[in-house]
C-alpha positions as CSV (number, residue, x, y, z in Angstrom):
1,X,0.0,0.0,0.0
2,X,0.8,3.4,-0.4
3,X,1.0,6.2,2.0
4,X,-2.6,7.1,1.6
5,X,-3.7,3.5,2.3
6,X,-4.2,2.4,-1.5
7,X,-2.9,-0.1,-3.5
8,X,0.0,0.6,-5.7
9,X,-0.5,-1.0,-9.3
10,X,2.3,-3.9,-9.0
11,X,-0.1,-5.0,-5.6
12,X,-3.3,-4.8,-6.9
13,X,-2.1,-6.8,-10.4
14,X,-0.3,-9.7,-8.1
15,X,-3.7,-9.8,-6.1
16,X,-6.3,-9.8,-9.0
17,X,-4.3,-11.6,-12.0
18,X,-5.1,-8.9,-14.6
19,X,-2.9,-6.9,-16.2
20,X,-4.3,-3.9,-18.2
21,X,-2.7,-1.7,-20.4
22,X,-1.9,0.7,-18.0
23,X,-0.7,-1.9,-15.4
24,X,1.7,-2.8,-18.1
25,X,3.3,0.3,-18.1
26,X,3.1,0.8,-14.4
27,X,6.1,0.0,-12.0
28,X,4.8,-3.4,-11.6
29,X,5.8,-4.3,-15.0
30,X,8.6,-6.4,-14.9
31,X,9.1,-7.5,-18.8
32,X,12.2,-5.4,-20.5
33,X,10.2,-3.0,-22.0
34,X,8.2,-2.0,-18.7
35,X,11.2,-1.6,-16.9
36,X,13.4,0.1,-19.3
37,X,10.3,2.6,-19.4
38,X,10.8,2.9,-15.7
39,X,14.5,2.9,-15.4
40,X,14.7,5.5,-18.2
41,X,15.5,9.2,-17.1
42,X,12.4,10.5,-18.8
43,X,12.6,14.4,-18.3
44,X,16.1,13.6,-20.0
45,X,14.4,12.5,-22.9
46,X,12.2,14.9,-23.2
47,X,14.6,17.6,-23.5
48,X,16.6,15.6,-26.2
49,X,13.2,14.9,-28.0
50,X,12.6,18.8,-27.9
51,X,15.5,19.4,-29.5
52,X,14.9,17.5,-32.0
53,X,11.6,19.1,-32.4
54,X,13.2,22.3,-32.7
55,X,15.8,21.4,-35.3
56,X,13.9,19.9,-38.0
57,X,11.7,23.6,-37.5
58,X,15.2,24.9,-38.1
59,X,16.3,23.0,-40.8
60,X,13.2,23.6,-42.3
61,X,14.1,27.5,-42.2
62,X,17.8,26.7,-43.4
63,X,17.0,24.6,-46.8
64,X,16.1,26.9,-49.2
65,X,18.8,28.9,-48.6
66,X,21.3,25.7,-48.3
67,X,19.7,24.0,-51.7
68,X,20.3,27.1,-53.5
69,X,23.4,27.8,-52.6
70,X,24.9,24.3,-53.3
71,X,22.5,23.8,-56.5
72,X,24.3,23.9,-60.1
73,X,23.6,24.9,-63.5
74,X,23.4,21.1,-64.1
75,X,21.9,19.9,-61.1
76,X,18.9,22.1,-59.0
77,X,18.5,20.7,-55.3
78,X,14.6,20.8,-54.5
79,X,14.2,23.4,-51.7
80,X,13.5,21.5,-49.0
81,X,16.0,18.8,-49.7
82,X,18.4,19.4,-46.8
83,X,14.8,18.9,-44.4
84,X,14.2,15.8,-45.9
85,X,17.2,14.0,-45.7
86,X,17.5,15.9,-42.2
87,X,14.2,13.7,-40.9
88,X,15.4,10.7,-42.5
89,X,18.2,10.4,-40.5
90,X,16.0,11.5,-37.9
91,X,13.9,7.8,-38.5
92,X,17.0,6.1,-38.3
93,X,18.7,7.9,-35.2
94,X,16.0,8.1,-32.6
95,X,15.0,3.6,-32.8
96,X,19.3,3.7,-32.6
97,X,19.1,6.0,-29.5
98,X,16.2,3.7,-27.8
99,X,18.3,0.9,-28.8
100,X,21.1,1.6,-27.2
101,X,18.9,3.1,-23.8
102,X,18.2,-0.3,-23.2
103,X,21.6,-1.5,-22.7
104,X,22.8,-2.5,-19.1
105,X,25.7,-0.5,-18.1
106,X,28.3,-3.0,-18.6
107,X,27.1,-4.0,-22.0
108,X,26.9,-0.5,-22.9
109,X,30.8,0.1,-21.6
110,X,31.7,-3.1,-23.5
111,X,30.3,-2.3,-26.7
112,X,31.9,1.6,-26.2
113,X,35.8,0.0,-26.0
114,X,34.8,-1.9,-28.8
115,X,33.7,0.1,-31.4
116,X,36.4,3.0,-29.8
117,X,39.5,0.7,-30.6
118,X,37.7,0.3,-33.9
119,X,37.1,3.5,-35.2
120,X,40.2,4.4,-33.7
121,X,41.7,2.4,-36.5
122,X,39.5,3.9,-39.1
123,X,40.8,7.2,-37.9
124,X,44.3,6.0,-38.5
125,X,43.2,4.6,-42.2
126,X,41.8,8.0,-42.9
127,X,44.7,10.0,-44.1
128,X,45.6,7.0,-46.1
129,X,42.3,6.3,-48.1
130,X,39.8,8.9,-47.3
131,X,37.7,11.3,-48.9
132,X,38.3,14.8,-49.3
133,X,35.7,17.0,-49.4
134,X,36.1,21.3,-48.8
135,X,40.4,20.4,-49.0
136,X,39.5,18.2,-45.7
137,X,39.8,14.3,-45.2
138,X,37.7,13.4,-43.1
139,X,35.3,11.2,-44.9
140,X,35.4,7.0,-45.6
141,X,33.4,5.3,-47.9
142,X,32.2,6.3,-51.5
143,X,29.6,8.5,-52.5
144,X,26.4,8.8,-50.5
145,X,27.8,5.9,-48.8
146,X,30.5,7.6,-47.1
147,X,30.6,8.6,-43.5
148,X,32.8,10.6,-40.6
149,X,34.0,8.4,-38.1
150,X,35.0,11.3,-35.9
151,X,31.3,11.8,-35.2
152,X,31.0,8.3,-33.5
153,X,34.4,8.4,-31.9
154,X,33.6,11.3,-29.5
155,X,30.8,9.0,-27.5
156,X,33.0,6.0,-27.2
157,X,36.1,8.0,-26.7
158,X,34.3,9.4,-23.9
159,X,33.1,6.3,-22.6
160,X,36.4,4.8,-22.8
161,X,38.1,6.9,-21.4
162,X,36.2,7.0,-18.1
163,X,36.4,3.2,-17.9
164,X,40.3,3.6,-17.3
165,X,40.2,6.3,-14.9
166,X,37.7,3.9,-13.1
167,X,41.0,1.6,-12.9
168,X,41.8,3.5,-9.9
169,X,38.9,1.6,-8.2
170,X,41.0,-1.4,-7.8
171,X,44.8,0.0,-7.9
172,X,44.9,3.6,-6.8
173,X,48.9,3.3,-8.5
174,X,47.5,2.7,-11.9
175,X,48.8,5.4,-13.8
176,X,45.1,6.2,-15.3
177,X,46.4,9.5,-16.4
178,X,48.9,9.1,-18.2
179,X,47.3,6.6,-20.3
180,X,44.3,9.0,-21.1
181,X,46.2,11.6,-21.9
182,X,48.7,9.7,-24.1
183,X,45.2,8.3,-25.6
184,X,43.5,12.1,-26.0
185,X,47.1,13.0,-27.5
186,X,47.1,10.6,-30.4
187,X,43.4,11.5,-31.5
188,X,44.1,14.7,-30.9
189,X,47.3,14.4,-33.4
190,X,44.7,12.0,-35.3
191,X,42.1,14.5,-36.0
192,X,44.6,17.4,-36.9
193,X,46.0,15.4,-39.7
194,X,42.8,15.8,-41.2
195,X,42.5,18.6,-40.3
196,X,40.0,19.2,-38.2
197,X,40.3,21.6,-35.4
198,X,37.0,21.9,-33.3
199,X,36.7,18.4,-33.1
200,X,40.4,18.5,-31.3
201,X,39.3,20.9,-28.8
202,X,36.3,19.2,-28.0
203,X,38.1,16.2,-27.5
204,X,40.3,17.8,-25.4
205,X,37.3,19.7,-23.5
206,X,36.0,16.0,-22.9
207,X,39.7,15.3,-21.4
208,X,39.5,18.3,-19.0
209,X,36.4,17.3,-17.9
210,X,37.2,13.5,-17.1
211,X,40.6,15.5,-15.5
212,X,38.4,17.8,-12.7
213,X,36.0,15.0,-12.0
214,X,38.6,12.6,-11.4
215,X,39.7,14.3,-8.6
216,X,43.3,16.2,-10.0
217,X,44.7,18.9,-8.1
218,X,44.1,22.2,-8.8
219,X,47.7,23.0,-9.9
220,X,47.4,20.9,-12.4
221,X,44.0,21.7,-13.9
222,X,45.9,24.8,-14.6
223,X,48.7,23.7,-15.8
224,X,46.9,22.4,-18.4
225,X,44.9,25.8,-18.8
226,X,48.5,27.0,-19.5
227,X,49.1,24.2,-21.7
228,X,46.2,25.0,-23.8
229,X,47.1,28.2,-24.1
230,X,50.7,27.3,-25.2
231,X,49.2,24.9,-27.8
232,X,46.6,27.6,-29.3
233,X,49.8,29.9,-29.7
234,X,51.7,27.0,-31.3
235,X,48.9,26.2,-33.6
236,X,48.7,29.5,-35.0
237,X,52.3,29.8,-36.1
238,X,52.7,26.3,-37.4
239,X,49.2,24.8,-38.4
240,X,48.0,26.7,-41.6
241,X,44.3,25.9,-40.8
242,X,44.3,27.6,-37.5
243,X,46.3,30.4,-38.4
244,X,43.8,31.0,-41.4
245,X,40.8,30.4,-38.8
246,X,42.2,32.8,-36.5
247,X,43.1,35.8,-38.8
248,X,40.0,35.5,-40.1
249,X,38.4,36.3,-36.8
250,X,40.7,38.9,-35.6
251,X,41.6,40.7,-38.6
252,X,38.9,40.1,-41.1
253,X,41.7,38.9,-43.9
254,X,38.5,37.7,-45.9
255,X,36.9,40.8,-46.5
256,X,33.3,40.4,-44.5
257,X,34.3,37.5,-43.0
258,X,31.6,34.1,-42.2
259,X,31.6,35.4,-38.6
260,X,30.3,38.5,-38.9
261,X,28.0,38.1,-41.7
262,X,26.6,35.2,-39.1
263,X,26.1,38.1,-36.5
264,X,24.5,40.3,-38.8
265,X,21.9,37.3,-39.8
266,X,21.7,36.2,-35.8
267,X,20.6,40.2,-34.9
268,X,18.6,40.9,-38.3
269,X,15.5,39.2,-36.8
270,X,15.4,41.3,-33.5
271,X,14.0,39.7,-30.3
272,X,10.7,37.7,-32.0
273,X,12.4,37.7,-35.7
274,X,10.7,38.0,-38.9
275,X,8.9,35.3,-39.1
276,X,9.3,31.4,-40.4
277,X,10.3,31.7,-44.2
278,X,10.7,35.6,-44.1
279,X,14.5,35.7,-43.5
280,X,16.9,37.5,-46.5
281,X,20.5,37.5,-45.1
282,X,20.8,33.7,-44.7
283,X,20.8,33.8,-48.3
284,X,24.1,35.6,-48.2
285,X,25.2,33.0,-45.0
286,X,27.5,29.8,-46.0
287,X,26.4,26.4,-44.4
288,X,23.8,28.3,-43.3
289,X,21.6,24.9,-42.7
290,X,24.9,23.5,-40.5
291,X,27.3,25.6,-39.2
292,X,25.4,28.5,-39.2
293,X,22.0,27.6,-38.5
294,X,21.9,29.5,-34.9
295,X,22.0,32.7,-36.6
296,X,19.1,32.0,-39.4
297,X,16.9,31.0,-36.0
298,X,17.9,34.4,-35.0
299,X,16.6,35.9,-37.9
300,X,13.5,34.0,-38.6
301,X,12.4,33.3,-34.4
302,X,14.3,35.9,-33.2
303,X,16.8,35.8,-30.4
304,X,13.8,34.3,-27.5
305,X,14.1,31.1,-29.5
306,X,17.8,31.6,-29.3
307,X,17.5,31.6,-26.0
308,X,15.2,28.9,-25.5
309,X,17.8,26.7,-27.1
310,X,20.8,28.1,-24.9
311,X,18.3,27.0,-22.1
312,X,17.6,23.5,-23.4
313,X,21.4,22.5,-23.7
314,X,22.2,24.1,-19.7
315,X,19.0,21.9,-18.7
316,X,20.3,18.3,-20.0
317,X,23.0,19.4,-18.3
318,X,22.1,20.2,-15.2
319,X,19.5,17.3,-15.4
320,X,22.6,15.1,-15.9
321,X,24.5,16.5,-12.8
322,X,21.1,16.2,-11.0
323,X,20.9,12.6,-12.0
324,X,24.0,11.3,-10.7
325,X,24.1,13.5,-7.3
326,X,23.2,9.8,-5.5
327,X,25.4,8.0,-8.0
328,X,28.2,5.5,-6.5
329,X,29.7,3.8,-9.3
330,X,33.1,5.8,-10.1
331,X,32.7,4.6,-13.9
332,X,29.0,6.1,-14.5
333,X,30.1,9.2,-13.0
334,X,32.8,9.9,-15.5
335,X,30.9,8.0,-18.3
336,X,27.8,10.6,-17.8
337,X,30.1,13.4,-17.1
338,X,32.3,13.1,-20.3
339,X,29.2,12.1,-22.7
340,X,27.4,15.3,-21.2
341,X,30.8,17.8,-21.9
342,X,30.7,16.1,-25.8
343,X,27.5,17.0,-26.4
344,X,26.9,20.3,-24.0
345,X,30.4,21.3,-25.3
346,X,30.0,20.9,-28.9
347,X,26.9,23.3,-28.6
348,X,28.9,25.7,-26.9
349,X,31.3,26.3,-29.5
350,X,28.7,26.4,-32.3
351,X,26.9,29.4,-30.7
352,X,29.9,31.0,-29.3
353,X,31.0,30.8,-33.3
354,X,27.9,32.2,-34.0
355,X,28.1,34.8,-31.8
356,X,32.0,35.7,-33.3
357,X,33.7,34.7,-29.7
358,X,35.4,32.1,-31.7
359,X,36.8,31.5,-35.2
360,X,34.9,29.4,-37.4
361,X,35.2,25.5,-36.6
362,X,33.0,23.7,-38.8
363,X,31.2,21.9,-35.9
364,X,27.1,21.5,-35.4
365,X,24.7,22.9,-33.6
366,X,23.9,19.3,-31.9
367,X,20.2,17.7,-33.0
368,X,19.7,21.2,-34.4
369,X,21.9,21.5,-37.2
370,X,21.7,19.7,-40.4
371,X,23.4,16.3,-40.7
372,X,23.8,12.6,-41.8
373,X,26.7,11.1,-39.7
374,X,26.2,14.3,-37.0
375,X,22.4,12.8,-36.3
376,X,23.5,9.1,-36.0
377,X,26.8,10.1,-33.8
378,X,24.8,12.5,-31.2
379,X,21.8,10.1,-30.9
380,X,24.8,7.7,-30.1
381,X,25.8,9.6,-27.3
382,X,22.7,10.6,-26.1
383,X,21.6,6.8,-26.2
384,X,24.8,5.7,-24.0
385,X,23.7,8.8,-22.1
386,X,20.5,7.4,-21.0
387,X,21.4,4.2,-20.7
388,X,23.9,4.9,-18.0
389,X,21.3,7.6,-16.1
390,X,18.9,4.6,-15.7
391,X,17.8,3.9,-12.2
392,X,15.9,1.0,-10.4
393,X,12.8,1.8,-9.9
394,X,11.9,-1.3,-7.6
395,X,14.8,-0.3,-5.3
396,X,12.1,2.3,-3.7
397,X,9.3,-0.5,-3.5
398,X,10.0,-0.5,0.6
399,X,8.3,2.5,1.2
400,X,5.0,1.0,-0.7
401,X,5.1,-2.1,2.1
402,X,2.9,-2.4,4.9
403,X,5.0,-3.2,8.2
404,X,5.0,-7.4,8.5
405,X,4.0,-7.9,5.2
């Protein structure tokens, strides 16, 4: 019984032999569906599914311009072609997400060091036999067939990684560190080769996060701020793509340079915009339906939706932290943690390019954004997400119990 003297669902359905509908789904339910439905962080959900929600409306603002940029004298894109292909990856990413939900921790760590050491080999192939596309190889595969690995390698990197630091569990001498930063330091040599900058700092960003949470002392968190610092500085002088990105940003070598004309798209549509289909500058914008998208929402919704998405990513986050406050397990807690600065930090650096804080990286606005191998990765991580925010449901059944019984 409950505490008002009724009987819970579960009770009543051992008592009388029937299961309804509803009973199915209640917490008595005890098939794999019922209790992954309870398990299941389901506020988590749905602020992934809004997301969604609001990036095929996005998308759907971004195609025309997008299609008619990229259409030829040869070949015309249909206008809305970027927002179909956008949902069909949708289909195919959210079963993968519930999919993946469903896994038990440990099968869901197992099948992360897996497919990391995996694509981590792909990664290795790629400046050997990959695809250039935009004077970057970053691509495997032929044709539509074809496909970024780095996009799947963040979730299991991430995973991965926290598995070793859990090492300390057992052997508090294990040198844990070392081996993921070693590990971050070839990927991070790995993804430049390509090159492809953001996705190195985010990869680092997921390393300083494993770093703090794992309990490093404060002299060295910022000796690695340093190091940062040293390595941006580096980068400029002797990695052509960053010192391009960079002078870009600073100095406006381009003329009117991506980053400003995606300011002057973000503030054309003042605080409510000009309404859905309305918008002019994005016509002017480059990868407007990807890179860019955050400032054609800011034209056609106007900078309240802008801030209603800046809201939505702090939210998963903080319903992540919120989520593991009671958390024991060592491993979930970096697992969650590093999956949650992939995918919260990715979103930062796409606005913050947006907004001209950064140089231009080439990186998604997550779920929002236009994208094939993007969709799949991040409803990768957001699966692996859930599925280690799950909690026992029938742990709490105590409290239902009448004393005796």
């Amino acid at each position: 019984m409950n505490e008002d003297g009724k009987e819970v669902p579960w009770v009543l359905a051992a008592k009388t032999g029937k299961t309804s509908f509803a009973n199915r789904l209640g917490r008595g339910d005890r098939s794999p569906l019922g209790i992954w439905f309870w398990e299941l962080d389901r506020v988590l959900l749905g602020l992934i599914f809004m997301l969604m929600a609001i990036g095929v409306l996005s998308v759907a603002a971004a195609s025309p311009a997008g299609a008619q940029r990229l259409s030829s004298a040869t070949v015309k894109l249909p206008e809305f072609h970027f927002l179909f292909r956008h949902l069909a990856f949708l289909f195919a990413g959210i079963p993968l997400m519930l999919f993946i939900s469903m896994y038990p921790k440990e099968q869901a760590k197992r099948l992360s060091i897996v497919l990391f050491a995996v694509i981590l080999a792909m990664l290795v192939l790629i400046p050997v036999i990959g695809v250039e596309v935009n004077g970057s190889r970053r691509w495997l595969g032929y044709g539509p067939a074809r496909f970024q690995p780095t996009e799947f390698f963040k979730p299991f990197f991430a995973v991965t990684m926290a598995w070793i630091i859990s090492w300390r569990v057992k052997d508090d001498t294990l040198p844990v560190r070392m081996i993921v930063s070693g590990v971050t330091g070839l990927s991070a040599i790995l993804f430049l080769l390509q090159p492809d900058l953001g996705q190195t700092i985010l990869i680092c960003g997921i390393w300083f996060a494993l770093m703090m949470v794992s309990g490093v002392p404060a002299w060295q968190l910022w000796g690695s701020a340093i190091s940062a610092i040293a390595a941006l500085v580096a980068a400029y002088n002797f990695y052509p793509v960053a010192t391009q990105r960079i002078d870009a940003w600073i100095f406006g070598t381009e003329g009117l340079t991506h980053d400003k004309m995606a300011m002057a798209t973000l503030t054309a549509g003042g605080f409510i915009g000009v309404g859905p289909g309305l918008g002019t500058k994005k016509y002017s914008l480059p990868e407007g339906h990807t890179d860019y998208i955050f400032s054609v929402i800011g034209e056609e919704f106007g900078l309240l939706a802008c801030m209603i998405i800046a809201i939505l990513y702090f939210a998963i986050m903080a319903r992540v932290v919120i989520r593991l406050l009671d958390e024991k397990d060592q491993f979930t807690i970096m697992a969650a943690t590093a999956l949650t600065a992939a995918f919260c930090g990715q979103a930062m650096i796409n606005i913050a390019v947006n907004l001209g804080i950064f140089p231009s990286k080439g990186m998604t606005l997550p779920f929002i954004s236009y994208g094939g191998t993007s969709i799949l990765g991040l409803c990768v991580t957001c699966g692996l997400l859930l599925a280690l925010t799950k909690r026992n449901p029938y742990l709490d059944r105590s409290r239902y119990m009448v004393k005796g019984r």
